[in-house]
C-alpha positions in Angstrom: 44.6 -56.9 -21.7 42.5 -59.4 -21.0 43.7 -59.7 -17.2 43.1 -56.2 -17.1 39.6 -57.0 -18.0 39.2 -59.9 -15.7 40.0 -57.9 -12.6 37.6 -55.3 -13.9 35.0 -57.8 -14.0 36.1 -59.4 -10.6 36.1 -56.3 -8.9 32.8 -55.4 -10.0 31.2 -58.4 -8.6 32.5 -58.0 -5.4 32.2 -54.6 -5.0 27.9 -54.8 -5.9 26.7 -56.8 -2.8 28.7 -54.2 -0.7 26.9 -51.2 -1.7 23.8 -53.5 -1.6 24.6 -54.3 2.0 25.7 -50.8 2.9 23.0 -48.7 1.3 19.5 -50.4 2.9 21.4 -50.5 6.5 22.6 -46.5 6.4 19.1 -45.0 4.3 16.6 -45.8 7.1 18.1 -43.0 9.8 18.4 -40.0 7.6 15.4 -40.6 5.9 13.8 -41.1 9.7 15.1 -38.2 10.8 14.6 -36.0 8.3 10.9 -36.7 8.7 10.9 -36.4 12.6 12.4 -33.1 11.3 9.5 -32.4 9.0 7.2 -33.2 11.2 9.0 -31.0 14.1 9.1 -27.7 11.6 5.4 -28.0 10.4 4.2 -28.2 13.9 6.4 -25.0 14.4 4.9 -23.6 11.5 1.0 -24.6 12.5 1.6 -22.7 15.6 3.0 -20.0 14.1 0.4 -19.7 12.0 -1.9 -20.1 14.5 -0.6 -16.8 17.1 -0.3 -14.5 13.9 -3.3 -14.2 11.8 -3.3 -10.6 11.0 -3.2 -8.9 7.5 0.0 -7.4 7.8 1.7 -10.8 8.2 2.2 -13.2 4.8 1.0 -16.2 6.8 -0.4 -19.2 5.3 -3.8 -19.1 6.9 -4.2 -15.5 6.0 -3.2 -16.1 2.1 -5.3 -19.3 2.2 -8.4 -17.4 3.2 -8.0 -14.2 0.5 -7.1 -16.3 -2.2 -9.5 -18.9 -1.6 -11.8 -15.5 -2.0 -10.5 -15.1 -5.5 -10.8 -18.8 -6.7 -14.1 -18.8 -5.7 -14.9 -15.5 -7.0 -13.3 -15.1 -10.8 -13.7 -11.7 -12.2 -14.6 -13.3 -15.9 -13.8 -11.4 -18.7 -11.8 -7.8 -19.2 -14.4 -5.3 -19.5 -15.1 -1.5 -17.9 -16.7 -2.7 -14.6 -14.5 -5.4 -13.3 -10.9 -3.8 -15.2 -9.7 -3.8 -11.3 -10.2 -6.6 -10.4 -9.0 -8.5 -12.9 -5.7 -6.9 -12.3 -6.1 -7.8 -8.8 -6.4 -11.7 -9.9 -3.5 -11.2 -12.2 -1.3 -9.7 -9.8 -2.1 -12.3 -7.2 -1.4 -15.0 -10.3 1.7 -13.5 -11.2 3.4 -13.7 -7.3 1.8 -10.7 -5.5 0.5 -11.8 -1.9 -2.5 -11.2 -1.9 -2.5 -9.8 1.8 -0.1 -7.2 0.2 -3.1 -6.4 -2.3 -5.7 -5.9 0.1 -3.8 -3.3 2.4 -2.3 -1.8 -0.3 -6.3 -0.9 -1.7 -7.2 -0.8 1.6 -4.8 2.2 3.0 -6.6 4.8 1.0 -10.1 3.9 2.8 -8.3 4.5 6.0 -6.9 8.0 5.0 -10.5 8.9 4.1 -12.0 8.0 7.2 -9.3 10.0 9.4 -9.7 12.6 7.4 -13.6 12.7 7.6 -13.2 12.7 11.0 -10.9 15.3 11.4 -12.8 17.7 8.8 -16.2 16.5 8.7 -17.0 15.6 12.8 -14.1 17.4 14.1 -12.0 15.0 15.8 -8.4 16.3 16.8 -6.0 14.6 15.8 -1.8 14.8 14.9 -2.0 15.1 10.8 -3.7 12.2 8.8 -1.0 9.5 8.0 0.1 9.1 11.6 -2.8 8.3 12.3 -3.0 6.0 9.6 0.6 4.3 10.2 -0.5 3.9 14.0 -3.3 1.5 13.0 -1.1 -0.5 10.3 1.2 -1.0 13.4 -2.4 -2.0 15.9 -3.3 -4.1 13.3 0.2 -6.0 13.1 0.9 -6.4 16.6 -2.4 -6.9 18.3 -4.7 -4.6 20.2 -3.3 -5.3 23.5 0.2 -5.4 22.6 0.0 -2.2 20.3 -1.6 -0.4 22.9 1.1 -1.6 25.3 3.7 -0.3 23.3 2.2 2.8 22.8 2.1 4.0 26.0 5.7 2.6 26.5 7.0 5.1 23.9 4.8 7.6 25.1 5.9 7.4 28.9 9.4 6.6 28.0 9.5 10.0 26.1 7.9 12.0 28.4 10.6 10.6 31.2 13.5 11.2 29.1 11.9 14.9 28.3 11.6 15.8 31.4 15.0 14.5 32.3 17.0 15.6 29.7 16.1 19.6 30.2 19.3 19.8 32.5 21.5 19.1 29.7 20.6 21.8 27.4 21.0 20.2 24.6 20.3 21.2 20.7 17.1 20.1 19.0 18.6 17.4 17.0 21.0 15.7 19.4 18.5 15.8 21.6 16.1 14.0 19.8 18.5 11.2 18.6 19.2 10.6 22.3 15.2 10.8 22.9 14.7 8.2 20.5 17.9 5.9 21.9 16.0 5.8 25.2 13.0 5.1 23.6 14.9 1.9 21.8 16.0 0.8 25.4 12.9 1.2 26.5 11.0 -0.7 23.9 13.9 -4.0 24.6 13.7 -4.0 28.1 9.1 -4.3 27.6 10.2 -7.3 24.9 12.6 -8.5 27.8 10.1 -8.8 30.3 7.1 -9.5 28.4 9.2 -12.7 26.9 9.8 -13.5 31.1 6.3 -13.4 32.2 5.5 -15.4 29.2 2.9 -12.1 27.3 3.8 -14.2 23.6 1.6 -11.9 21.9 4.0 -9.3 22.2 7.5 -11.7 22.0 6.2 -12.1 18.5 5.8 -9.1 17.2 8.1 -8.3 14.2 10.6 -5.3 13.5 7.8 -3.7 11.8 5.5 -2.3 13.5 7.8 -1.4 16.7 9.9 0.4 14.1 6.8 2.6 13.2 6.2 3.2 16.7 9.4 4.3 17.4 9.8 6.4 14.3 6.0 7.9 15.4 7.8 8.7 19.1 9.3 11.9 17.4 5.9 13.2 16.3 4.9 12.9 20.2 7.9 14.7 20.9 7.1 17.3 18.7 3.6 17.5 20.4 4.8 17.8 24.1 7.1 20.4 23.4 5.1 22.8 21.1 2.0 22.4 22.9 0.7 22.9 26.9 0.6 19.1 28.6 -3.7 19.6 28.4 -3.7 20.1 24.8 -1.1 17.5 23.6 -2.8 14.9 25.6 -5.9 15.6 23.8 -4.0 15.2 20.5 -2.2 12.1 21.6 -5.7 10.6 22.8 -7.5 11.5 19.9 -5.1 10.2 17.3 -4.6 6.9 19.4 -8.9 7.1 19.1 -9.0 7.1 15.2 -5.9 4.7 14.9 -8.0 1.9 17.0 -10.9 2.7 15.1 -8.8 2.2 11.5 -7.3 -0.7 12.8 -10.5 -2.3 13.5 -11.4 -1.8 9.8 -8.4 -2.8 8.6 -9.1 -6.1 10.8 -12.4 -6.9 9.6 -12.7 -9.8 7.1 -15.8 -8.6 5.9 -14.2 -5.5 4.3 -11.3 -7.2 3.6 -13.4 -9.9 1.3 -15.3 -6.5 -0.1 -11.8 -5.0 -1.7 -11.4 -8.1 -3.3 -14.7 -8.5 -4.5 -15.2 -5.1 -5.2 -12.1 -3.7 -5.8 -13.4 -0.9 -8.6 -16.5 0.4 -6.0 -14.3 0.6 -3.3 -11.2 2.2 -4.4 -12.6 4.3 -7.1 -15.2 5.3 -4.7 -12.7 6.7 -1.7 -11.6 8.7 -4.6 -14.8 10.7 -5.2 -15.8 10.8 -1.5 -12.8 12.7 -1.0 -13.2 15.2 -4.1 -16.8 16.0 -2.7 -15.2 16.0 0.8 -12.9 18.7 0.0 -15.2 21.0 -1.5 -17.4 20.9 1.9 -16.8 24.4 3.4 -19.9 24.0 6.4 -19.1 24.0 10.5 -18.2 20.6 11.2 -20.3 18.7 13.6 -18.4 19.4 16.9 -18.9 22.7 15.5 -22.5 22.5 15.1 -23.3 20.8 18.5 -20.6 23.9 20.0 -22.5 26.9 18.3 -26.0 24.7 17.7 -27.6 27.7 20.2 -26.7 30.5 17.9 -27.3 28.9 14.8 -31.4 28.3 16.3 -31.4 32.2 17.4 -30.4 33.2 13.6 -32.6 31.0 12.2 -35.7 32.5 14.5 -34.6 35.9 13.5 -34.9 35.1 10.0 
C-alpha cells in the first residue's frame, strides 16, 4: 500500500511541470486566432450593417436607433392615454424587435393611404394590399433594386405570355409555368447583377423577391383580362402608390411617431377609415373630370 501511494505521489510530481510547460506554449494560438476570427466576423458584420439599414431587416443599427427611441422616451405609468404604448415597451422588453413593432403598427397607415387614394382622389390602382405588399418589398430591397426587379417580373411575364399562346395550355398549368420563368428570370438578374458588382441587389433576401414573384400572378391576371392600354395604367398606377408607401414606410420621422405615439396613430387610421367609408361624393379626378358641369348646375340654381 504504501508503494502504491509513493508512485501516486511520484507521478504527480512529474506529471505537474508537463501540463505547466504544455498549456502556456499551446493557449497563445487558439486564443490568437479566435480573436483574428472575432475581429474578421464583426467587420463582416459592420458592413453588413452598414449596406442594409432598412426596416424590414432586424439589423443592429436599425434596432439600436428604435429602441434607443423607447429608452429615451418611457411611457410612465398604465393609464387611458398611453395603454399602447406601454404595451409597445413591454413587448419590445419581453423579446419583440422592435423593427417588427413598428411595421406591424405601421401597415395599417399604409392601407389607409392606398385606399384614400383610390376612393378619395381616384388613383387606379390593382386592389389595396398589392399595393401595400409592393412597398413592404420597395422598402426591403431598395428603390433602385425593387424597381429593377419589378420590371424584370413584369417583362419576363409579358415574354412568356406572349410566348406561351402557341401551346394552348389551361389556366393553371399555365400559370405555374408563367411563374417558373419568372423564377429563371429573377436568378439570372441576381446572376448578373452579382457579376457587374450591383451589391444592392446581391443582398437582397428571399423576402421581398418572393413577394414579387407571388405579385407576378396578379400582373398576369391584369394583362389577360384587360386591353394592353388599360393594364399598363393599372400596373403604373399601383407601382405609383407602392413608391409613395414605401417612402413612408422609410421615413424615420414617422417611424419615431408610431413609437411615440402609438395610440394617436393607430387608433386614429381607424376612425379616418370609418369616416372614409361613409363618404359617398365624386372623387377628385372626378371633380376636375365633370368640374364644367358641376359650375353649369350650380349657375342654374
Amino acid at each position: 500500500m504504501r508503494w502504491i501511494l509513493f508512485a501516486l505521489v511520484w507521478l504527480g510530481i512529474l506529471v505537474r511541470p508537463v501540463s505547466a510547460q504544455v498549456v502556456p506554449s499551446i493557449s497563445p494560438q487558439p486564443i490568437a486566432s479566435e480573436s483574428a476570427e472575432v475581429a474578421s466576423t464583426s467587420g463582416i458584420v459592420e458592413k453588413k450593417v452598414e449596406e442594409k439599414r432598412d426596416l424590414t431587416q432586424p439589423t443592429i443599427e436599425v434596432k439600436s436607433k428604435l429602441e434607443r427611441v423607447l429608452e429615451e422616451n418611457p411611457p410612465g405609468e398604465l393609464s387611458w392615454y398611453n395603454f399602447l404604448q406601454v404595451a409597445v415597451a413591454r413587448a419590445v422588453k419581453n423579446g419583440v424587435p422592435v423593427n417588427t413593432v413598428v411595421l406591424v403598427l405601421l401597415f395599417p397607415l399604409v392601407v389607409a393611404i392606398v385606399t384614400a387614394a383610390r376612393h378619395l382622389v381616384g388613383v387606379r390602382g390593382v386592389g389595396i394590399l398589392t399595393p401595400a405588399l409592393l412597398s413592404v418589398a420597395f422598402l426591403a430591397t431598395g428603390i433602385w433594386a425593387g424597381v429593377l426587379l419589378f420590371l424584370v417580373i413584369l417583362l419576363v411575364t409579358v415574354v412568356a405570355r406572349t410566348a406561351l399562346r402557341k401551346l394552348k395550355l389551361q389556366y393553371l398549368p399555365r400559370v405555374s409555368l408563367l411563374l417558373w420563368i419568372v423564377s429563371g428570370g429573377v436568378f439570372v438578374t441576381l446572376l448578373l447583377a452579382s457579376t457587374v458588382g450591383f451589391d444592392q441587389l446581391v443582398t437582397v433576401g428571399i423576402f421581398p423577391i418572393l413577394i414579387l414573384m407571388l405579385l407576378a400572378e396578379t400582373f398576369i391576371d391584369i394583362q389577360q383580362g384587360r386591353s394592353g392600354n388599360e393594364a399598363r395604367d393599372l400596373i403604373l398606377q399601383t407601382f405609383l402608390l407602392a413608391m409613395i408607401a414605401s417612402l413612408l414606410l422609410g421615413w424615420e420621422l414617422v417611424q419615431t411617431a408610431v413609437l411615440m405615439n402609438p395610440e394617436a396613430i393607430f387608433l386614429g387610421v381607424g376612425v379616418f377609415d370609418i369616416f372614409m367609408g361613409r363618404y359617398t361624393g365624386l372623387r377628385l379626378s372626378e371633380y376636375l373630370m365633370y368640374r364644367g358641369l358641376v359650375r353649369g348646375d350650380e349657375e342654374e340654381e
